[in-house]
N, C-alpha and C positions, 0 to 999 in steps of 0.2 A: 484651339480646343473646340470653340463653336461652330468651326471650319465641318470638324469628324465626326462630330452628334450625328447628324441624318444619314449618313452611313456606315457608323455604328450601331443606328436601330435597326436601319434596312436588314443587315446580317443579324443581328439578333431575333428580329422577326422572321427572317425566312430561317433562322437554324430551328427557331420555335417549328413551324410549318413542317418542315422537314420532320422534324422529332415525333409528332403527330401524327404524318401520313405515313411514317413507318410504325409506329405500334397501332394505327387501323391497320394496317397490313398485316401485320405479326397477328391481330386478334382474330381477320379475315380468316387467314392462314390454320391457326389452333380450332376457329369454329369449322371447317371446311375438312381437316384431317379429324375431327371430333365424328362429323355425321360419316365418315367413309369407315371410320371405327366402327361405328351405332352399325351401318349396313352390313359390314364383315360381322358383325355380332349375333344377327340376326337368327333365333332360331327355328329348326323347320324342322319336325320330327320325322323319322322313319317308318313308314308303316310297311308291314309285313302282311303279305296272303293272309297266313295263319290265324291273323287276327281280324279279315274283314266280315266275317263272322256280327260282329259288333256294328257293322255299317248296317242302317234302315231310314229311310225316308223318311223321318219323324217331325213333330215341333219340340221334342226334348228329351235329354238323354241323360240317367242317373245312371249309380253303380253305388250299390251298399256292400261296403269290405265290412266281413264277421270273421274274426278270429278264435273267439272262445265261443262255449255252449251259453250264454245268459246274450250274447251277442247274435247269436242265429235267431231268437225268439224278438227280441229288437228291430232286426231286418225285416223280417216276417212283418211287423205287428207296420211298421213304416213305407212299405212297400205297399201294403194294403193302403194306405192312410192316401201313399202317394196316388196311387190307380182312383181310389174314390173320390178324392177330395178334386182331385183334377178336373174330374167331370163334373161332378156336382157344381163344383162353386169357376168352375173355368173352363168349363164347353168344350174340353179334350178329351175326345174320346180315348180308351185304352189302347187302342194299336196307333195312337201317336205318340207313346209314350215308350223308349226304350229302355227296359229295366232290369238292371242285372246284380244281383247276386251272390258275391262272391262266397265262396266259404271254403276257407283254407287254413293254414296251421289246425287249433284245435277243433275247428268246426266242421273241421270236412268229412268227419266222421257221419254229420249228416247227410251227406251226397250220397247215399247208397239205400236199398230200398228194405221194406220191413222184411224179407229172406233171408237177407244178410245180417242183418241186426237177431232175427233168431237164431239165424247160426251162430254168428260170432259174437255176438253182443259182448260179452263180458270183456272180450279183446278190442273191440273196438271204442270201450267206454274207457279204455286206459288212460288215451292223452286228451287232457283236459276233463279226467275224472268225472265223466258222465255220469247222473244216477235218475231213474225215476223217482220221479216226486213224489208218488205214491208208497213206492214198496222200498224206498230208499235202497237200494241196488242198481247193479246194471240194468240196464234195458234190453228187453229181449224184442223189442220193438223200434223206431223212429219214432220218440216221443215225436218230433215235429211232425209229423203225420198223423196222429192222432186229436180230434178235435174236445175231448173229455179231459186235455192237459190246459183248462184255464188258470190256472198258478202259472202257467208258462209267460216271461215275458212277450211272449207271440200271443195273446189273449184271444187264444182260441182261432189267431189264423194258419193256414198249416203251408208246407212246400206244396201242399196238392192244389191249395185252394189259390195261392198264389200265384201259382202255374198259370192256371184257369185266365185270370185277370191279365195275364201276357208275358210274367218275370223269365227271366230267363237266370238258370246256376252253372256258375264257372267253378266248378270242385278243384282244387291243387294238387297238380299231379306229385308233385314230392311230396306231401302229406299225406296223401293214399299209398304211396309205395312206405311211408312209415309205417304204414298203420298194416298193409299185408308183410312186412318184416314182423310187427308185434306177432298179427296170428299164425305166422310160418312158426315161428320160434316156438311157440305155444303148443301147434298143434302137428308139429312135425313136417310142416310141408316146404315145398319148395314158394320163393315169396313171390317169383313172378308168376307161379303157376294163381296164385290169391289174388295176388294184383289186377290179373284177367280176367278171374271171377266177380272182384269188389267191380272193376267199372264195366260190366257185363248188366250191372245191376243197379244202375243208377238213378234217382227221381226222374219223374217225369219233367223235362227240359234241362237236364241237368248234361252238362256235358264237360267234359276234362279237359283243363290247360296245361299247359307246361309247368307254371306256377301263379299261384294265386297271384302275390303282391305284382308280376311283372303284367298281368292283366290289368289288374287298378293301374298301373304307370301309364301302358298304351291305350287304356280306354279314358283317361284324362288326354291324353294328348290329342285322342279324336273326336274332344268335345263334350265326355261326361262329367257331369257332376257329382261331386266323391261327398257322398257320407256315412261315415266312421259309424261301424252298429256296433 
């Protein structure tokens, strides 16, 4: 019996040894198809022509989505805040600063300019029930263009003055063709003949997308920072 002791430890220690150097292996193994997984996982976004629009040599790049009318005057009032404070308190000037704008579903009614809003005001106060603050009615004007609307949450900064500081407006194109189906329907016309006219007539830097939210998608994926007005 005392004979098999020492080589019955021997095998028992190299089974041990063995048993070891195969689960390092197996764990080798798991971490090494782990990182080949993480690299196939990897994502890289697609950018499109259409949207290099959005590209400029900046130190920093925002995007304010507005969807309703209490949200465009928020944009406004934050967009200003951003342009000022930047410089003021952090030595960046406004054309380093990339700032855009969006206003789409009910806010895109603002992307079109005070002509159209006397024309069609009352049709285009429909979605997202526009009303002057004054005369509680439609608007026969772009309240956000007027600087005498301090009740506005934009407290008194407008699309115009915005512009000015460097913003740029991404208006949603499937929201404007809503909004020239409302005043087709209304006033007998054909909606694309409207449609022409509404983005014929648009704020100053205000230019038309495809749609709004897939503009906030690609303009985060090419390094903006998104805040919800």
């Amino acid at each position: 019996m005392s004979q098999d002791s020492p080589a019955v430890e021997r095998r028992s220690f190299l089974t041990r040894v063995n048993t070891g150097l195969v689960a390092v292996a197996a764990m080798a193994g798991f971490a090494k198809a782990q990182s080949k997984a993480g690299t196939k996982m990897k994502f890289e976004p697609a950018l499109y022509d259409k949207d290099d629009w959005l590209e400029r040599p900046v130190k920093h790049r925002v995007i304010l989505d507005s969807t309703e009318p209490g949200g465009t005057g928020d944009a406004l009032l934050w967009a200003s805040n951003v342009f000022r404070t930047s410089q003021r308190d952090y030595g960046v000037e406004n054309a380093d600063i990339a700032l855009v704008v969006v206003l789409r579903h009910d806010s895109a009614s603002f992307g079109v300019n005070d002509a159209m809003w006397e024309k069609y005001g009352a049709h285009l106060a429909v979605r997202g029930n526009i009303q002057d603050p004054k005369t509680k009615a439609a608007p026969n004007k772009n309240i956000y263009n007027a600087r005498d609307y301090r009740e506005l949450p934009s407290m008194g900064n407008t699309l115009e003055s915005v512009a000015k500081l460097g913003a740029q407006f991404a208006i949603c194109s499937l929201s404007t063709h809503a909004n020239a189906g409302i005043i087709a329907r209304a006033t007998n016309q054909k909606a694309d003949a409207v449609y022409a006219e509404l983005t014929s007539n648009l704020i100053t830097n205000g230019r038309m997308v495809p749609a709004g939210v897939i503009t906030v998608i690609h303009a985060e994926e090419r390094g903006y920072a998104l805040v919800r007005a």
